[in-house]
PyMOL commands that place a pseudoatom at each C-alpha (Angstrom):
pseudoatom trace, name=CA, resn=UNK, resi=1, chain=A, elem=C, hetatm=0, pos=[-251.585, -17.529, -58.340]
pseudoatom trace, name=CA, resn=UNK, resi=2, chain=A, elem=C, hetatm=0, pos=[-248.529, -16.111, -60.500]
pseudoatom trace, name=CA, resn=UNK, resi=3, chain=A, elem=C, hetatm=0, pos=[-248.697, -13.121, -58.351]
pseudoatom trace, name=CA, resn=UNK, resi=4, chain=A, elem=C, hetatm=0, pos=[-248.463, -14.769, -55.226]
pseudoatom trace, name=CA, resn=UNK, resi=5, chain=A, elem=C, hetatm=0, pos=[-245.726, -17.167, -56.654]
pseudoatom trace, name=CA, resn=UNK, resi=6, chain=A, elem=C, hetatm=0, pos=[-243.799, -14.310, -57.422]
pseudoatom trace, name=CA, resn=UNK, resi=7, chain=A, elem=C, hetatm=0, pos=[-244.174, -12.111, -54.275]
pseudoatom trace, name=CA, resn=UNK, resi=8, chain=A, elem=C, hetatm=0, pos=[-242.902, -15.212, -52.118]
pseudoatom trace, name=CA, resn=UNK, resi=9, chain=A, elem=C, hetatm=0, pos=[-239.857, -15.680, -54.669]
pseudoatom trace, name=CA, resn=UNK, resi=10, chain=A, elem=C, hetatm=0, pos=[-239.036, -11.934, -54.168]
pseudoatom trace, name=CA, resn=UNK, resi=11, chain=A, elem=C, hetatm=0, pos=[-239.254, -12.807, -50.326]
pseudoatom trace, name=CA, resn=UNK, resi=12, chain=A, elem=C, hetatm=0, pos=[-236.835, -15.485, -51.033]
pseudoatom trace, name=CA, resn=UNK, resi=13, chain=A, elem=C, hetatm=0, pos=[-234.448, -13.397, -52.716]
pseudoatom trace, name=CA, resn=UNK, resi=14, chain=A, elem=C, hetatm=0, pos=[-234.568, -10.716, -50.441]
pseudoatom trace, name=CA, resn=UNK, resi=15, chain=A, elem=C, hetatm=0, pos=[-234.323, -13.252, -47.482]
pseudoatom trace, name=CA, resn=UNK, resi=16, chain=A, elem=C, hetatm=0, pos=[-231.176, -14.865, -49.120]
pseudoatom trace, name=CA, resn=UNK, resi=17, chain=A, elem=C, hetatm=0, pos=[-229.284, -11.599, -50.399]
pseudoatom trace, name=CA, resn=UNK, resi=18, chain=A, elem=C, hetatm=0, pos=[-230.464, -9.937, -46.391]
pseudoatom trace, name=CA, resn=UNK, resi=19, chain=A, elem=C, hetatm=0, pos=[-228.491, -13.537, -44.967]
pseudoatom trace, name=CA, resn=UNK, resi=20, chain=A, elem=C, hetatm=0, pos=[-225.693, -12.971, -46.878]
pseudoatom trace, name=CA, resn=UNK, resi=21, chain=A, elem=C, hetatm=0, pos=[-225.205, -9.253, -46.165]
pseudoatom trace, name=CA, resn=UNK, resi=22, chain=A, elem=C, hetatm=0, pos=[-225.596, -10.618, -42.471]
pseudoatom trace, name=CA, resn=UNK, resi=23, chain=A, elem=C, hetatm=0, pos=[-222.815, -13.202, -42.842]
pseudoatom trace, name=CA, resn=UNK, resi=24, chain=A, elem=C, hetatm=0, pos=[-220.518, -10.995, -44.341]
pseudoatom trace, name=CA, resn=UNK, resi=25, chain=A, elem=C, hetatm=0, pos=[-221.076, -7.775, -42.067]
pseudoatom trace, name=CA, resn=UNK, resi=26, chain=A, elem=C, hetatm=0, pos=[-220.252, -10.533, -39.338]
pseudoatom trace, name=CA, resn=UNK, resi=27, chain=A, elem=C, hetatm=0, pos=[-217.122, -11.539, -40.965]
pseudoatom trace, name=CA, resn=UNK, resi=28, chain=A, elem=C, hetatm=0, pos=[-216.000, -8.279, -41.372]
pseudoatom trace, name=CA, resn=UNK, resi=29, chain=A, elem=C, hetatm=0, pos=[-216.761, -7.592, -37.700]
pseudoatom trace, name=CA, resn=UNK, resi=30, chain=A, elem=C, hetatm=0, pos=[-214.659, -10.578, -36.212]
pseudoatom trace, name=CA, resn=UNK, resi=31, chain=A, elem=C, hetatm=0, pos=[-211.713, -9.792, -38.391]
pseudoatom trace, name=CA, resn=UNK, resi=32, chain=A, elem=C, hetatm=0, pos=[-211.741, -6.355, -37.320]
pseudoatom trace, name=CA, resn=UNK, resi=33, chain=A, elem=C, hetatm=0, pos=[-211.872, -7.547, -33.668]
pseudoatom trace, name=CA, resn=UNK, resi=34, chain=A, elem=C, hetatm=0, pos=[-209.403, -9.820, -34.507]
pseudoatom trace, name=CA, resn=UNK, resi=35, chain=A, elem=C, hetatm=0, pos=[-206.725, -7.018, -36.022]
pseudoatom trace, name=CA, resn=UNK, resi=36, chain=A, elem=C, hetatm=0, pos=[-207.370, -5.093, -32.709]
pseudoatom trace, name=CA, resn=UNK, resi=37, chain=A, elem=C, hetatm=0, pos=[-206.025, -7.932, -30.566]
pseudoatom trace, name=CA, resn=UNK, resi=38, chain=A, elem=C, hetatm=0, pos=[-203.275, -8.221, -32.552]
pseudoatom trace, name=CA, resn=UNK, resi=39, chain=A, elem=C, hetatm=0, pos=[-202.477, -4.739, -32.901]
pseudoatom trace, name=CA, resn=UNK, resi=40, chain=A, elem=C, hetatm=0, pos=[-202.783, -4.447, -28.859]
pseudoatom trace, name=CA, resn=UNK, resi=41, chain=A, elem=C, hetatm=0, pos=[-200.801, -7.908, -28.289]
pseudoatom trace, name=CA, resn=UNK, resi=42, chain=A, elem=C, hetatm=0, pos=[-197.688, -6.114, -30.198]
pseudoatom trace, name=CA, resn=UNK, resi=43, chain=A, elem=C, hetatm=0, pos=[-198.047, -3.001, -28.505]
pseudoatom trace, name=CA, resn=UNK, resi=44, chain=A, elem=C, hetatm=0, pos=[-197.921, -4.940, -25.244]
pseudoatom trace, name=CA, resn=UNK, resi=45, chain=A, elem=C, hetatm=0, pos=[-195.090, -6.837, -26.591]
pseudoatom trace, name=CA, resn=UNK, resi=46, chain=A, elem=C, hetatm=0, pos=[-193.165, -3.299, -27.397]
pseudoatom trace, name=CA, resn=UNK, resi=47, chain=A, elem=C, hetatm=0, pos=[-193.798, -2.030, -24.352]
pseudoatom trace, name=CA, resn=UNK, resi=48, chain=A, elem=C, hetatm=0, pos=[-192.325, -5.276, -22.740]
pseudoatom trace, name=CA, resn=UNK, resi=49, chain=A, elem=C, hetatm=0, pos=[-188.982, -5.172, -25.295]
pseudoatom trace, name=CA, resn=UNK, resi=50, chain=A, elem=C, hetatm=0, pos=[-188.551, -1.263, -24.012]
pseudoatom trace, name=CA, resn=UNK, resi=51, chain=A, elem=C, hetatm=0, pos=[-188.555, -1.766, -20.732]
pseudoatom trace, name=CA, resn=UNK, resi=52, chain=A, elem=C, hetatm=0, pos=[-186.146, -4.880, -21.260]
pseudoatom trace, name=CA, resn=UNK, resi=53, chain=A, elem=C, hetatm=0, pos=[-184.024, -2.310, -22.951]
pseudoatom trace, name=CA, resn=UNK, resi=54, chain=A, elem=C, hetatm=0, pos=[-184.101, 0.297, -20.623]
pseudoatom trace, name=CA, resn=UNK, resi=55, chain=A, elem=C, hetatm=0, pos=[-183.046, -2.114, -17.777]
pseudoatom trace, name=CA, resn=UNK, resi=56, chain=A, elem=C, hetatm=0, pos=[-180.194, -3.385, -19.962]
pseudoatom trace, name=CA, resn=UNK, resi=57, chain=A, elem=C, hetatm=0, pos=[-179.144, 0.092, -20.405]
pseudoatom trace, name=CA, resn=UNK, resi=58, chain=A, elem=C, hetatm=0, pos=[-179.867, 0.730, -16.883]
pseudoatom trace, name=CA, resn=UNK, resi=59, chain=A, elem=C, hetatm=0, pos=[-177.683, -2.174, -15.774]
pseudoatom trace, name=CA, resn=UNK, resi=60, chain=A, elem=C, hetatm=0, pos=[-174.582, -1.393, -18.018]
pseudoatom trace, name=CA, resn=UNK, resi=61, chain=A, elem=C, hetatm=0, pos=[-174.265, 1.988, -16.664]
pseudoatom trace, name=CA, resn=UNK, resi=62, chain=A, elem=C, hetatm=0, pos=[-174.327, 0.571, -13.179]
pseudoatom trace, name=CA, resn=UNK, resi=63, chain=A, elem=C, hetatm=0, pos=[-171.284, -1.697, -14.612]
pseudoatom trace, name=CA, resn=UNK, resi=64, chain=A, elem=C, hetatm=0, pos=[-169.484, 0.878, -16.008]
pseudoatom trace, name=CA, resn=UNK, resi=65, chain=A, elem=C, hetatm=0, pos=[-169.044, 2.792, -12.832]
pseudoatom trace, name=CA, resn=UNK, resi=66, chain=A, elem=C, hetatm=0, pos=[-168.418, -0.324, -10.747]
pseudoatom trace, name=CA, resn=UNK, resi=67, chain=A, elem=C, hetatm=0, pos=[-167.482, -3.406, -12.116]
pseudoatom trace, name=CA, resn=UNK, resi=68, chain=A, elem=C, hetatm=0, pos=[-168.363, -5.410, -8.799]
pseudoatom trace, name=CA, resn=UNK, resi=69, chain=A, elem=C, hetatm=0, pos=[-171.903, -4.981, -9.503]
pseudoatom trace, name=CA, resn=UNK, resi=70, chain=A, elem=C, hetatm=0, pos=[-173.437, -8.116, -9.597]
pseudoatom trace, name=CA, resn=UNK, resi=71, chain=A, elem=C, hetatm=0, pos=[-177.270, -7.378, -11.091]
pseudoatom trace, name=CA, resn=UNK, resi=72, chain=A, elem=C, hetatm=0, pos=[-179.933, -9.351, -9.053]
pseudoatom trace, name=CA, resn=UNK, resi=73, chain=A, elem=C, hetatm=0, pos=[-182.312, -6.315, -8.926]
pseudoatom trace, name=CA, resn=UNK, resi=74, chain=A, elem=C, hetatm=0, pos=[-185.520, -4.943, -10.138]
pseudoatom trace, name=CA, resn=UNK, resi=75, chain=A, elem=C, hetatm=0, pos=[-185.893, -1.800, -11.701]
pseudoatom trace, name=CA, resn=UNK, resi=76, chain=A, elem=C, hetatm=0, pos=[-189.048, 0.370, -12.314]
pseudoatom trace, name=CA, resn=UNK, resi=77, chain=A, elem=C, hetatm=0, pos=[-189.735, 1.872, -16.043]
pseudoatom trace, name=CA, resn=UNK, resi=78, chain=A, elem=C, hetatm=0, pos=[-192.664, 4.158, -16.535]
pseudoatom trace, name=CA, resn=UNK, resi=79, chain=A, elem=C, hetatm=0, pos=[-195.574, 1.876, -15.399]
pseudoatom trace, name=CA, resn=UNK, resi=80, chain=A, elem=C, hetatm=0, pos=[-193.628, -1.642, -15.442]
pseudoatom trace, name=CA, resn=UNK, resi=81, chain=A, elem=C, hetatm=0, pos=[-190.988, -3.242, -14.046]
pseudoatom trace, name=CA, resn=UNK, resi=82, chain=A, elem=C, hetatm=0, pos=[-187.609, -5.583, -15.420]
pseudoatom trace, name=CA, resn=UNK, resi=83, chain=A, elem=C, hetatm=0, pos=[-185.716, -7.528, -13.700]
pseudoatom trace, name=CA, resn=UNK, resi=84, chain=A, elem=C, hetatm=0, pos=[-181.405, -7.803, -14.221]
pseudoatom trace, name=CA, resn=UNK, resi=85, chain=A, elem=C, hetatm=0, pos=[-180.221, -11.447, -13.344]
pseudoatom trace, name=CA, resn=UNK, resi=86, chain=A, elem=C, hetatm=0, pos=[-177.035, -11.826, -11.690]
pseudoatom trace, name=CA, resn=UNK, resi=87, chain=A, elem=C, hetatm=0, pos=[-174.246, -10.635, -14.059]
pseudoatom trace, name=CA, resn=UNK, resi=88, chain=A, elem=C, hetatm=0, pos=[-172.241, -13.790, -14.714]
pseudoatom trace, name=CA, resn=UNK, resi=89, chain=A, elem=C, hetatm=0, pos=[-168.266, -13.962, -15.827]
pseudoatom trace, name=CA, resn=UNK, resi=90, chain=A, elem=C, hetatm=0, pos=[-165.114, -12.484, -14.197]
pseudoatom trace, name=CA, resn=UNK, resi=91, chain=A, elem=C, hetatm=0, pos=[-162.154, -10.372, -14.921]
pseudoatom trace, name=CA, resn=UNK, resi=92, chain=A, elem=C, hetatm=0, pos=[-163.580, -7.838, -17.817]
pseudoatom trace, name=CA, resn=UNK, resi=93, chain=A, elem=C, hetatm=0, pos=[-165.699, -10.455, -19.469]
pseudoatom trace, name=CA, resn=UNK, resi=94, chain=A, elem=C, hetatm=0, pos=[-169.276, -10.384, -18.081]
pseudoatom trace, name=CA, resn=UNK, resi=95, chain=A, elem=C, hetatm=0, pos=[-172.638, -11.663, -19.288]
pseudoatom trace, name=CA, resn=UNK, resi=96, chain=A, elem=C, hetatm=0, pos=[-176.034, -9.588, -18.337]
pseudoatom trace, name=CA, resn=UNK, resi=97, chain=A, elem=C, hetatm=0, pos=[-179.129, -10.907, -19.081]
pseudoatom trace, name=CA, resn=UNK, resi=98, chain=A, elem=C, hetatm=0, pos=[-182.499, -8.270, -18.348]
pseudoatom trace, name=CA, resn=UNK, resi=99, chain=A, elem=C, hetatm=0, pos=[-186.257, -9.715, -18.896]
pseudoatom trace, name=CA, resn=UNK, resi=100, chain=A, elem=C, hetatm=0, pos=[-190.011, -7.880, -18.599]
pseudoatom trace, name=CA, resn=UNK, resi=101, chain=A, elem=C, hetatm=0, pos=[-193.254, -9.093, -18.426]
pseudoatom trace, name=CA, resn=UNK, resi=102, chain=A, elem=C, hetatm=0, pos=[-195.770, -6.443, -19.671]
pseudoatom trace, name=CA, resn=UNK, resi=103, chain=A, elem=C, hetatm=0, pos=[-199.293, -8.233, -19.380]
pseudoatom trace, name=CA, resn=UNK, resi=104, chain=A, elem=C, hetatm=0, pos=[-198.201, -11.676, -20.061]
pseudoatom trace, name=CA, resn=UNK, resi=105, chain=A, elem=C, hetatm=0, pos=[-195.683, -10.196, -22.825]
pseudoatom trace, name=CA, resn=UNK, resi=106, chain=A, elem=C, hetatm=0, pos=[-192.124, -10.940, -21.791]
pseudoatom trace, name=CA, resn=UNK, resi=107, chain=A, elem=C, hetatm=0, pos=[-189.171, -10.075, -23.634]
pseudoatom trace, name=CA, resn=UNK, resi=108, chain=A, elem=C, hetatm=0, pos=[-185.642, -11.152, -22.399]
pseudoatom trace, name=CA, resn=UNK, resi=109, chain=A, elem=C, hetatm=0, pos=[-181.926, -9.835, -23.494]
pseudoatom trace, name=CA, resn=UNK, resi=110, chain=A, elem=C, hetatm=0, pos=[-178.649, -11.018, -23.420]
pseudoatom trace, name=CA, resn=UNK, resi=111, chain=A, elem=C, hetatm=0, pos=[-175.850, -8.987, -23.354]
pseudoatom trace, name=CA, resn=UNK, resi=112, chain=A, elem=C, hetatm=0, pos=[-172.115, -9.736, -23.669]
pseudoatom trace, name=CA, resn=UNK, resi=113, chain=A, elem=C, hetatm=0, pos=[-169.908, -7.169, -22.847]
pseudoatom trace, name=CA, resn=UNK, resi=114, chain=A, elem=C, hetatm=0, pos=[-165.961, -8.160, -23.575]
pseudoatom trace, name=CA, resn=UNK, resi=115, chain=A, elem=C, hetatm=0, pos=[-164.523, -5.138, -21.474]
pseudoatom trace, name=CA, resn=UNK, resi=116, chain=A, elem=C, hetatm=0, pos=[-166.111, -3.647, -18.103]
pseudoatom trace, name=CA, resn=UNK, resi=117, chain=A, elem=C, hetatm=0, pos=[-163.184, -0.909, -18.052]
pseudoatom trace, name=CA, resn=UNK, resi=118, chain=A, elem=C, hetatm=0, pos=[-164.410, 2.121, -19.247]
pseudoatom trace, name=CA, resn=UNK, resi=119, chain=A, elem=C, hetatm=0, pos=[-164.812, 2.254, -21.530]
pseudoatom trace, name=CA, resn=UNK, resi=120, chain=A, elem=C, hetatm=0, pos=[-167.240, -0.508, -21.262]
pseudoatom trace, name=CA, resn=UNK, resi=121, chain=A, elem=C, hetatm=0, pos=[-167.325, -2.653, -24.684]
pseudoatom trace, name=CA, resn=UNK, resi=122, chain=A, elem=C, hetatm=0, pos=[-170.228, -4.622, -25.749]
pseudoatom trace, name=CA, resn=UNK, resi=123, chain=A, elem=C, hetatm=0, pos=[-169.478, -7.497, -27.807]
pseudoatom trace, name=CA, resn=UNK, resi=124, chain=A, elem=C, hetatm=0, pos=[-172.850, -8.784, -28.196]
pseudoatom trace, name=CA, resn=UNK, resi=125, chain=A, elem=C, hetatm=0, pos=[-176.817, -7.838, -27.537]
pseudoatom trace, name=CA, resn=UNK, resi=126, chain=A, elem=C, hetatm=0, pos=[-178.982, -9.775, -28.499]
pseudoatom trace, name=CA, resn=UNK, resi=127, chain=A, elem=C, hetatm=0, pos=[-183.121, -11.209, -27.714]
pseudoatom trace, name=CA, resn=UNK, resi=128, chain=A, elem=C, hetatm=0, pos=[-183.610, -14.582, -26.774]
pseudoatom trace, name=CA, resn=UNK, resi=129, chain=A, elem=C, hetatm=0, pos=[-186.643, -16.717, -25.922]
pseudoatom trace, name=CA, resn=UNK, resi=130, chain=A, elem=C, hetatm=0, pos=[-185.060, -17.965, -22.375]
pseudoatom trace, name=CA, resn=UNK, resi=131, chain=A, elem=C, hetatm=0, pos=[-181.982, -17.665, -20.589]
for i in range(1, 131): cmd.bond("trace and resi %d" % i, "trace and resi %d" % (i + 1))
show_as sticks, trace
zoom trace
């Protein structure tokens, strides 16, 4: 009898120590899944901010040539798109605001610029969570 009591407390222990290898290994596995979203939410995020950027640029250099553009167009980056608003303000004072959406990601900028006469001055650039 002792060596059967043994043999099923060994197949306890093994049973118990084989569950919580399991858990763990699990664990391990959903945080790793879990860093990879992340990782590839900010990337998408990035990707959004640069092509926010690049339309800001994008739209400034249209301003410095002519200072009767007005914005209200979408431009294509690489593989995504961004959209200038319509450039508000008057006289040398304007206010240009860019956005992307990169897979749900979007990322918006606000520029002020306080002279459109070249040389064009920005006063202000800045992210924002809405316009």
């Amino acid at each position: 009898m002792i060596k059967q009591e043994q043999g099923i407390i060994a197949l306890t222990t093994v049973l118990i120590i084989g569950s919580i290898i399991l858990v763990i290994g699990i664990g391990m596995s959903l945080q790793s899944i879990m860093e990879s979203d992340t990782s590839f939410d900010e990337e998408l995020s990035h990707q959004a901010l640069v092509a926010a950027t690049s339309c800001m640029e994008q739209a400034l250099l249209t301003l410095a040539d002519d200072a009767s553009y007005i914005g209200d167009q979408t431009i294509v980056v690489g593989s995504h798109t961004c959209t200038v608003a319509v450039i508000t303000g008057s006289g040398n004072e304007r206010t240009v605001k860019t956005s992307s959406t990169v897979n749900g990601h979007t990322r918006r900028l606000l520029v002020s610029v306080s002279n459109v006469n070249p040389p064009l001055q920005v006063s202000s650039w800045q992210e924002v969570s809405s316009f």
